[in-house]
C-alpha positions as CSV (number, residue, x, y, z in Angstrom):
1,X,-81.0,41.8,-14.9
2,X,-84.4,41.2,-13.5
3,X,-85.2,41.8,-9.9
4,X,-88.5,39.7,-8.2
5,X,-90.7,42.2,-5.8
6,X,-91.3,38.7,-4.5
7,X,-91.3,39.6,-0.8
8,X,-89.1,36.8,1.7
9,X,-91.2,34.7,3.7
10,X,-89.6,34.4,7.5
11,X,-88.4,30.8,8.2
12,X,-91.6,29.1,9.2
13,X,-89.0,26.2,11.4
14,X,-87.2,29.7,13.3
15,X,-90.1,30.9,16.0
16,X,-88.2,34.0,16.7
17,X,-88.3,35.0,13.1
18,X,-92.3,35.7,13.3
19,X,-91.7,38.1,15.9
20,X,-90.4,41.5,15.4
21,X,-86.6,42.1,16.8
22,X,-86.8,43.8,20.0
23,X,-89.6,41.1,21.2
24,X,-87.8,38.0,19.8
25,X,-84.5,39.4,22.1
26,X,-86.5,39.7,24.9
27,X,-87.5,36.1,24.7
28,X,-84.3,34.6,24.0
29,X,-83.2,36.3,27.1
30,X,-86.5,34.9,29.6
31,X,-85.2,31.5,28.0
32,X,-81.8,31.4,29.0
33,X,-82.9,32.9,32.4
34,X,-85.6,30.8,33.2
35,X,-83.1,27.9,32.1
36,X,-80.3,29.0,34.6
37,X,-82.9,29.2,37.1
38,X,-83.7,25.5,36.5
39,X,-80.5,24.8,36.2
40,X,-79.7,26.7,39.7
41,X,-82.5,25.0,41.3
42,X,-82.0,21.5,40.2
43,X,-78.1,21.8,41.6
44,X,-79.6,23.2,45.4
45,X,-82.1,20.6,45.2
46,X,-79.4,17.6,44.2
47,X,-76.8,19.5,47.1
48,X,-79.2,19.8,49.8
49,X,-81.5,16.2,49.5
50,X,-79.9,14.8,52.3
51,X,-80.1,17.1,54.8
52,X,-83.6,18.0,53.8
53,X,-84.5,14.4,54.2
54,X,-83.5,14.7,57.8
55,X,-84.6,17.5,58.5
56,X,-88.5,16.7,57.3
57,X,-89.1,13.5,58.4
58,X,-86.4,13.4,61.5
59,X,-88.9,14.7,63.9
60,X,-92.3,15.5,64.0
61,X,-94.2,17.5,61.5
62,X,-95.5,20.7,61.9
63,X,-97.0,23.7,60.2
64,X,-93.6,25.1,59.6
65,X,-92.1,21.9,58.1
66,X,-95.2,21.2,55.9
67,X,-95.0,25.1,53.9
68,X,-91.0,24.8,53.8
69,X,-92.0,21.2,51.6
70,X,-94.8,22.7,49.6
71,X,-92.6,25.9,49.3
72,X,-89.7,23.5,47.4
73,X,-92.6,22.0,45.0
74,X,-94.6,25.5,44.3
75,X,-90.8,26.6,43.6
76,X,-90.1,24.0,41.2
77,X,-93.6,24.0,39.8
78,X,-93.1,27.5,39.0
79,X,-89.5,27.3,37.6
80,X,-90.5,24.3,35.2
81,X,-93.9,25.5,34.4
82,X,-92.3,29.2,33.5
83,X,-89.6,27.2,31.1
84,X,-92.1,24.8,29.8
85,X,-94.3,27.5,28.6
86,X,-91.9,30.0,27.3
87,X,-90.4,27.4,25.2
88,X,-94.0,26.5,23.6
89,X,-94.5,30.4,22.8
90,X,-98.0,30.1,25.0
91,X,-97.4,33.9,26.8
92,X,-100.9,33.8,27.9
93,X,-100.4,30.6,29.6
94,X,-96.9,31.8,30.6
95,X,-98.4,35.3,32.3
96,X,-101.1,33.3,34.5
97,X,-98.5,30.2,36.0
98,X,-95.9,33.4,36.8
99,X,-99.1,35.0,38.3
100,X,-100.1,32.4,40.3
101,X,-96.8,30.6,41.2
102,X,-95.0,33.5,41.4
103,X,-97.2,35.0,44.6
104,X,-97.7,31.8,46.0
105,X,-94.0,31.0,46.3
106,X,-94.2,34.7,48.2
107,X,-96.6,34.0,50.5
108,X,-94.9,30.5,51.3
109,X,-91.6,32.0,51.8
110,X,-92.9,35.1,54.1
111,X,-94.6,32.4,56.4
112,X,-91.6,30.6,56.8
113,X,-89.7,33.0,57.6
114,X,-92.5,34.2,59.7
115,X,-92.6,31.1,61.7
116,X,-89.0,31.0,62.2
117,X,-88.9,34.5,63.5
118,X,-91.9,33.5,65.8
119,X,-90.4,30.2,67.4
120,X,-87.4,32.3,68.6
């Protein structure tokens, strides 16, 4: 019997197989979070439309109205952006958009809840 020292190439259509084990886990798993989270977000979003419909444009705009609307969007940007990139495998792409969205979506959500606190 003759054995081949060939070594076994990794599956160049499998992603996952380049990476070593413990890595290509821990990306599986930010996949199937980051798509629950879209998933999550896309049902609140679908539940609550109407009454965020009235309550934006049923009386007059302020400050507090305008972050809670770019607070939804920076929310869904970052959701979408965070799937979009860890599906492509870009994790340098993927670090900055978490950066970014992730601390603007803080910011947004503190002065909301700021503003609420303050109109009490």
């Amino acid at each position: 019997m003759q054995t081949s020292s060939l070594s076994v190439s990794p599956n160049p259509l499998t992603p996952l197989a380049w990476l070593p084990p413990d890595i290509a886990f821990q990306l599986s798993v930010s996949k199937i979070i980051a798509s629950t989270a879209f998933g999550a977000w896309t049902w609140d979003f679908l539940a609550s439309t109407p009454e965020e419909y009235s309550a934006l444009l049923g009386s007059s705009f302020n400050w507090s109205k305008f972050a809670y609307a770019i607070s939804r969007i920076s929310s869904f940007l970052f959701i979408t952006l965070s799937l979009v990139f860890i599906e492509a495998g870009n994790c340098n792409t993927l670090a900055k958009v978490i950066g970014f969205f992730g601390g603007y979506c803080c910011g947004q959500a503190s002065f909301i809840m700021l503003s609420q606190s303050l109109a009490t």
